[in-house]
C-alpha positions as CSV (number, residue, x, y, z in Angstrom):
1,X,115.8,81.7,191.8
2,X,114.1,78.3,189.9
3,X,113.6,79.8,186.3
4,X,109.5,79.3,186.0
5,X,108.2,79.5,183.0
6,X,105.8,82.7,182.0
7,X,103.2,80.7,180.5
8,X,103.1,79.0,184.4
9,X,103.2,82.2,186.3
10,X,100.5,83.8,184.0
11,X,98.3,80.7,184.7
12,X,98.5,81.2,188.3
13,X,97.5,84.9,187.9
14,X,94.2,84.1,186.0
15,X,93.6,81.5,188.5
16,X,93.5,83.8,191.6
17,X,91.6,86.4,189.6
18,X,88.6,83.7,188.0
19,X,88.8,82.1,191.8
20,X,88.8,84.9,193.9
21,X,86.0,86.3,192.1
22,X,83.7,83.8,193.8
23,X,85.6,83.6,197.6
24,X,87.8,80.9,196.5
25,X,91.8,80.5,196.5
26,X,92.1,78.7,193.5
27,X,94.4,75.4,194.8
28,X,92.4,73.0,193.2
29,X,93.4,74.4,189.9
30,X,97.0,75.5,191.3
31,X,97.3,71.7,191.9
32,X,96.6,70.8,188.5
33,X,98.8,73.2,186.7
34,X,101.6,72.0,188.7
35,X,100.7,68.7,188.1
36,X,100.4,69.4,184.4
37,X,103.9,71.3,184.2
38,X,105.6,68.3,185.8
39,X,106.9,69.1,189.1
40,X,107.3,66.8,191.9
41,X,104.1,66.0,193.6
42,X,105.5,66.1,197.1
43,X,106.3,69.7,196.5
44,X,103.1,70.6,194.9
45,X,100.7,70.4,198.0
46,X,102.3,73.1,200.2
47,X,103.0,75.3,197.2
48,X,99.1,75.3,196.5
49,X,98.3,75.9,199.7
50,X,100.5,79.1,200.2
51,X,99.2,80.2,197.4
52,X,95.7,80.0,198.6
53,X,96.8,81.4,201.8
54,X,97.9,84.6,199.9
55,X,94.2,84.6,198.1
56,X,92.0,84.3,200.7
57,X,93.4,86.2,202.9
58,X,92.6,89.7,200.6
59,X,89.0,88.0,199.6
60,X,88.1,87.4,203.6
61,X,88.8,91.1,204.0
62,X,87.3,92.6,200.8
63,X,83.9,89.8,201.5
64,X,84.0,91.2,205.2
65,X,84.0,94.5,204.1
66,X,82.0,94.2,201.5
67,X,79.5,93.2,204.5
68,X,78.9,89.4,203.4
69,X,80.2,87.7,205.7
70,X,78.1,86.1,208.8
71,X,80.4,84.2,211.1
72,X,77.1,81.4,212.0
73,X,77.6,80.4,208.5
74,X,81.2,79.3,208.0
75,X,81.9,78.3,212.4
76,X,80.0,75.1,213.0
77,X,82.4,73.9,210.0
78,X,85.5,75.3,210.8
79,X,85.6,73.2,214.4
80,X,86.3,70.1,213.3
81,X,87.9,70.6,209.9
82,X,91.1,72.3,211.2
83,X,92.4,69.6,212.7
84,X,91.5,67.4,210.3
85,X,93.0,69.3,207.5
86,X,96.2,69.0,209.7
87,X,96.1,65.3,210.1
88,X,94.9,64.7,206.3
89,X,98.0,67.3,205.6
90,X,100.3,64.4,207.0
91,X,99.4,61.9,205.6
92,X,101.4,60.4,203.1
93,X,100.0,59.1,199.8
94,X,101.1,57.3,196.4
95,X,101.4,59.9,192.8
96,X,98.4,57.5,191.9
97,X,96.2,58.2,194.3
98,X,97.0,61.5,194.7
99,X,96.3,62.1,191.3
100,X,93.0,60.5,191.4
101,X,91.5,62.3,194.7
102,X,92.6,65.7,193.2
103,X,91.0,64.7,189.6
104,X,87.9,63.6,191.7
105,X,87.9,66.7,194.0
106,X,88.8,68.6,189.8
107,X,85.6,67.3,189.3
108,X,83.4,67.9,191.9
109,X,84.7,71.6,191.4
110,X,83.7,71.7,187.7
111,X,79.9,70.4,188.8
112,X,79.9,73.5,191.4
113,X,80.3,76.1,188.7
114,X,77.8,75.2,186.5
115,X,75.2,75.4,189.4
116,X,72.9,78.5,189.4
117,X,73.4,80.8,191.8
118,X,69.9,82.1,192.1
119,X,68.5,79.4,193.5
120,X,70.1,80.6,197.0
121,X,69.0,84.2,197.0
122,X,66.4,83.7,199.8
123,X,68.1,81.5,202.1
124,X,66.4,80.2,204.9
125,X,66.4,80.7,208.5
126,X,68.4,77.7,210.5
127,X,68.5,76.8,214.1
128,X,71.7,77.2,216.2
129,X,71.1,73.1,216.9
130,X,70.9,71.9,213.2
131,X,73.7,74.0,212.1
132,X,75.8,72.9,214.6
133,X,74.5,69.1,213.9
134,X,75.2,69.6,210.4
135,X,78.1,71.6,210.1
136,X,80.5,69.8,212.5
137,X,81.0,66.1,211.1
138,X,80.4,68.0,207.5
139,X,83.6,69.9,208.2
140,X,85.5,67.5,209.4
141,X,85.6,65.2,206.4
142,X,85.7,68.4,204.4
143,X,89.0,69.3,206.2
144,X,90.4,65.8,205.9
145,X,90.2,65.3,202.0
146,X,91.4,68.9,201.4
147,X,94.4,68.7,204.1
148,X,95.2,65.3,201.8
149,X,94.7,67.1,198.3
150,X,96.3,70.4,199.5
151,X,93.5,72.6,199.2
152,X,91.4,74.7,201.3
153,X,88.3,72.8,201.3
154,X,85.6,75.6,200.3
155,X,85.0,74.5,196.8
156,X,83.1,72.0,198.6
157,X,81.7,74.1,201.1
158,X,80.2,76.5,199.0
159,X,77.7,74.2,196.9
160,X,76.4,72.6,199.8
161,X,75.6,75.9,201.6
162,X,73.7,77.0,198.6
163,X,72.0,73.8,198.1
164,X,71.0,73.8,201.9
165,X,69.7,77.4,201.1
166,X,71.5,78.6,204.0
167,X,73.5,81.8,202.5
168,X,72.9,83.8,199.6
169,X,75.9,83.6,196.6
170,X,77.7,86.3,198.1
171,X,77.7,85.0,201.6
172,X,79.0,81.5,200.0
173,X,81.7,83.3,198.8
174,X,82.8,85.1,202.3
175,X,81.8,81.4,204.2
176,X,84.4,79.7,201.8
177,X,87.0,82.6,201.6
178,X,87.4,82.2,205.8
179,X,86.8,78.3,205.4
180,X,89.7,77.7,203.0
181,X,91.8,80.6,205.0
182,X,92.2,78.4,208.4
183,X,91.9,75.0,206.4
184,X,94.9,76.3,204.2
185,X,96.8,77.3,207.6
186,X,96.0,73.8,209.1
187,X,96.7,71.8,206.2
188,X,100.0,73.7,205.5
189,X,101.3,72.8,209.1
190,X,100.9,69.2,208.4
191,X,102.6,69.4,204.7
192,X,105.6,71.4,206.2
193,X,106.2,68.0,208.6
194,X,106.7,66.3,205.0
195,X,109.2,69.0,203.7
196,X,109.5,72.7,203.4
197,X,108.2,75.1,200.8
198,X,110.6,75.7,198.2
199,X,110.6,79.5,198.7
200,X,112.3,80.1,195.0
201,X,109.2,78.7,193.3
202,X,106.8,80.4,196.0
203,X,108.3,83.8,195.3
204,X,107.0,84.2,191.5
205,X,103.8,82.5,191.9
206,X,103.2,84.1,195.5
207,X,103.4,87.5,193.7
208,X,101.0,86.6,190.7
209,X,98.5,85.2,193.0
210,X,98.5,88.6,194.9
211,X,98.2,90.5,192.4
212,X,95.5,88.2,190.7
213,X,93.6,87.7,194.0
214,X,93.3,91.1,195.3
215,X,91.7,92.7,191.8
216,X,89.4,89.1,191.6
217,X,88.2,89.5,195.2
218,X,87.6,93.2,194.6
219,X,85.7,92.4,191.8
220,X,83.9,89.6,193.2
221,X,82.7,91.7,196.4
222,X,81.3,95.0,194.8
223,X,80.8,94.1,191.8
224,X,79.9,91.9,188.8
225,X,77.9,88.6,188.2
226,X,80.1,85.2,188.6
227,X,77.5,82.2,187.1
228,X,79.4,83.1,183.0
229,X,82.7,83.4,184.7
230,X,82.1,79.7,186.6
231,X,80.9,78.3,183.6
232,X,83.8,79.3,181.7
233,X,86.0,77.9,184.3
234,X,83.9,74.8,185.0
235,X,84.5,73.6,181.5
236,X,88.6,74.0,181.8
237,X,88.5,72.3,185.1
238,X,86.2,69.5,183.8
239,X,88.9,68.8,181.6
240,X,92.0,69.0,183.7
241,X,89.7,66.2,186.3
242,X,89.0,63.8,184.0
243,X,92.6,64.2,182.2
244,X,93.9,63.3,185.6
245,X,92.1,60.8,186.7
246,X,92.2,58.6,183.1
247,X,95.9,59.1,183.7
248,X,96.0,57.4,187.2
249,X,94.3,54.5,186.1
């Protein structure tokens, strides 16, 4: 087995705990680690999104459980964004600009969590037509940029549902849980035509996301509060994007 560091393994255990807390699987920030600890960025995609694969799979069940989730919320999005999360999975892309549309997509993570969650607590009621009309072409270019990042894609999806006032926070968080579950599956077939997972890193960091993912998502479902917790972690990922992206240019 690849000898991982513990500082790396105990990153990736906070990660899925902060993440899951809030329906996510955490492979923006998986990404970054990686990125930070120097492995090999054609390796680093597929690893993240296993790892997000392990996550959301425990949150979708604990959010469904839980009774959050509302399958007209997260389906008009997941059409289109599956198979574009597989074609964006395939494509191939420089270190540069891989570093830059993860540092961007960093970014646009760390200006979800310092949004207030309270302005979605009475979402409003939308037609079948204008979900539909919205959510398909939304989900599509969603599922493209995460299939080329290696993420799931509902760190994106989870803002603009609450800005549309469509869900309330807790619904977000099952909508992005299942949106980043099949984005992750559809993404991961398209970086497995590049390469296979290297199982002897996946092992370790497979196990600590478990773990971390299954208290988070607990914890995130029944409950405690998440705006502190994203704050926290919106200033760390603020960081790590723009770190990146002055680096690639």
């Amino acid at each position: 087995m690849t000898e991982l560091p513990a500082w790396l393994i105990a990153g990736f255990f906070l990660i899925a705990l902060f993440y899951s807390m809030v329906g996510f699987g955490g492979g923006s920030s998986y990404l970054a680690v990686l990125v930070l600890a120097g492995l090999s960025y054609q390796t680093i995609p597929s690893l993240a999104l296993c790892c997000n694969l392990i996550v959301t799979a425990g949150g979708c069940w604990h959010f469904y459980r839980a009774g959050h989730f509302r399958i007209r919320n997260v389906l008009p999005f997941i059409i289109l964004s599956v198979p574009m999360a597989y074609l964006g999975g395939r494509m191939h892309v420089s270190k540069e600009v891989f570093c830059i549309l993860l540092g961007f997509s960093l970014f646009a993570v760390a200006v979800r969590m310092f949004m207030p969650n309270r302005i979605s607590q009475d979402p409003r009621e939308i037609s079948v037509k204008h979900a539909w009309a919205i959510g398909v072409p939304l989900g599509g270019a969603l599922g493209l940029l995460a299939g080329i990042v290696g993420i799931g894609g509902g760190i994106f999806l989870s803002p603009l549902l609450l800005l549309m006032r469509w869900v309330t926070v807790k619904q977000a968080a099952a909508a992005a849980s299942f949106f980043i579950l099949f984005n992750s599956i559809s993404g991961l077939a398209g970086q497995l035509q590049k390469g296979a997972v290297d199982a002897a890193l996946l092992l370790p960091l497979g196990l600590a996301v478990f773990a971390g993912g299954q208290i988070g998502s607990r914890l995130g479902a029944y409950r405690i509060p998440v705006i502190r917790l994203q704050q926290m972690i919106g200033v760390l990922v603020l960081y790590v994007s723009v770190r990146l992206i002055m680096g690639a240019l």
